[in-house]
C-alpha positions in Angstrom: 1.5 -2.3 -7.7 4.7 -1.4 -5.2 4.4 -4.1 -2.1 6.2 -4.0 0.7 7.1 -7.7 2.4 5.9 -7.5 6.1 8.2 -9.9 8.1 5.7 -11.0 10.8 3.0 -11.8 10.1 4.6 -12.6 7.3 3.0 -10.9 4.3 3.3 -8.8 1.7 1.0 -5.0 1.8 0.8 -1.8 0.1 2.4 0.9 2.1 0.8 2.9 4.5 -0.7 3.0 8.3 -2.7 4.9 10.5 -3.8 8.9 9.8 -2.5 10.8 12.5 -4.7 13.3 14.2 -5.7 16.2 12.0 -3.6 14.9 9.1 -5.1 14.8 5.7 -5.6 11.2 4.1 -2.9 12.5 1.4 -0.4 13.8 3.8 -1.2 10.3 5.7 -0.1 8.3 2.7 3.0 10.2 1.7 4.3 10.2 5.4 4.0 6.7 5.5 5.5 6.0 2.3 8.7 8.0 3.0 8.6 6.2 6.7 8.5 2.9 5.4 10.5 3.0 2.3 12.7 6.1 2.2 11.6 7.3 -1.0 8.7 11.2 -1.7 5.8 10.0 -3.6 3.5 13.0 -4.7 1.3 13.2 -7.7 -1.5 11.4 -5.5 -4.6 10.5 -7.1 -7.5 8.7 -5.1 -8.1 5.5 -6.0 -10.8 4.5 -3.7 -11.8 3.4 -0.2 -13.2 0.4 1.1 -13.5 -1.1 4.7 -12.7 -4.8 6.1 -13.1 -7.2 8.7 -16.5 -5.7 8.8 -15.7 -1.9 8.9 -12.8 -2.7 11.7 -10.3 -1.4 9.1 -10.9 1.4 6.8 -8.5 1.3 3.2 -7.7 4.4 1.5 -6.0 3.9 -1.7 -4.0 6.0 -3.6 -2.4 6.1 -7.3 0.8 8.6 -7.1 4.5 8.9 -8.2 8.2 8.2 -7.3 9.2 11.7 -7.4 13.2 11.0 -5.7 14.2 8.3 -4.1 14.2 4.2 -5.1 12.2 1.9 -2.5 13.7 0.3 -0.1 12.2 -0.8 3.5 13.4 1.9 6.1 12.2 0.0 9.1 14.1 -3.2 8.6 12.9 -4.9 11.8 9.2 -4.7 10.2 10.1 -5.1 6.3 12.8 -6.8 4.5 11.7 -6.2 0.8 9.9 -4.2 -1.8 8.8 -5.0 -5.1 6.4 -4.2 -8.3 4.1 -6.8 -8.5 0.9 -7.7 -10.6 -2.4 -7.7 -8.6 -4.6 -10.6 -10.8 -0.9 -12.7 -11.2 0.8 -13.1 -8.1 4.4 -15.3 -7.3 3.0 -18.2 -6.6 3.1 -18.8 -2.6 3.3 -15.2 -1.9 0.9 -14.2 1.0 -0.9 -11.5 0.3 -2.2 -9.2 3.2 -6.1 -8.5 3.4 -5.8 -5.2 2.2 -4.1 -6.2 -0.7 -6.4 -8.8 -1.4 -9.7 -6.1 -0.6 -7.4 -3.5 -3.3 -7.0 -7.0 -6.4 -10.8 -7.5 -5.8 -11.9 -4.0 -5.8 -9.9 -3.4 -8.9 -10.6 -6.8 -10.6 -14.5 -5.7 -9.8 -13.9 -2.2 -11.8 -14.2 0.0 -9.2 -10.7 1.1 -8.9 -9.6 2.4 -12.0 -5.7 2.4 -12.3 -4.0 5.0 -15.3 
């Protein structure tokens, strides 16, 4: 799974953020991808949804492709690395944000299928 390292907190996530209004979830997720690491994704297949903190923080994930573009963070005073990693076998001391952790046990669960 592509990561992006959040500098403070310090963290690593999936990318993304908040839907803008009367933007579709998929529109949402390729925005912020491009925003955040400069490269189009497309190709986007729903993954699945699930909420946190006790429904303060609704996840929508999504399966898609590099389609141009290799990623790097864009907003450098935010993020200050990328990476592929594997969900069930992370680095060892790496920090994983709640979402990430929410996406590892959703797919672990089999709920989340991945191609």
């Amino acid at each position: 799974v592509l990561l992006i390292h959040r500098i403070n907190p310090d963290q690593w996530e999936v990318p993304g953020g908040k839907k803008r209004h009367n933007e579709s979830l998929e529109f949402t997720a390729i925005r912020e991808f491009s925003e955040e690491l400069g490269s189009v994704v497309g190709n986007l297949a729903l993954m699945g949804q699930a909420e946190i903190r006790d429904g303060a923080i609704e996840y929508t994930w999504f399966l898609g492709e590099i389609e141009s573009g290799w990623p790097n963070p864009q907003e450098t005073h935010k993020h200050d690395d990328a990476g592929y990693f594997n969900l069930f076998n992370p680095d060892p001391g790496m920090i994983l944000s709640d979402g990430v952790q929410k996406l590892a046990e959703e797919r672990k669960s089999g709920r989340f299928l991945l191609k």
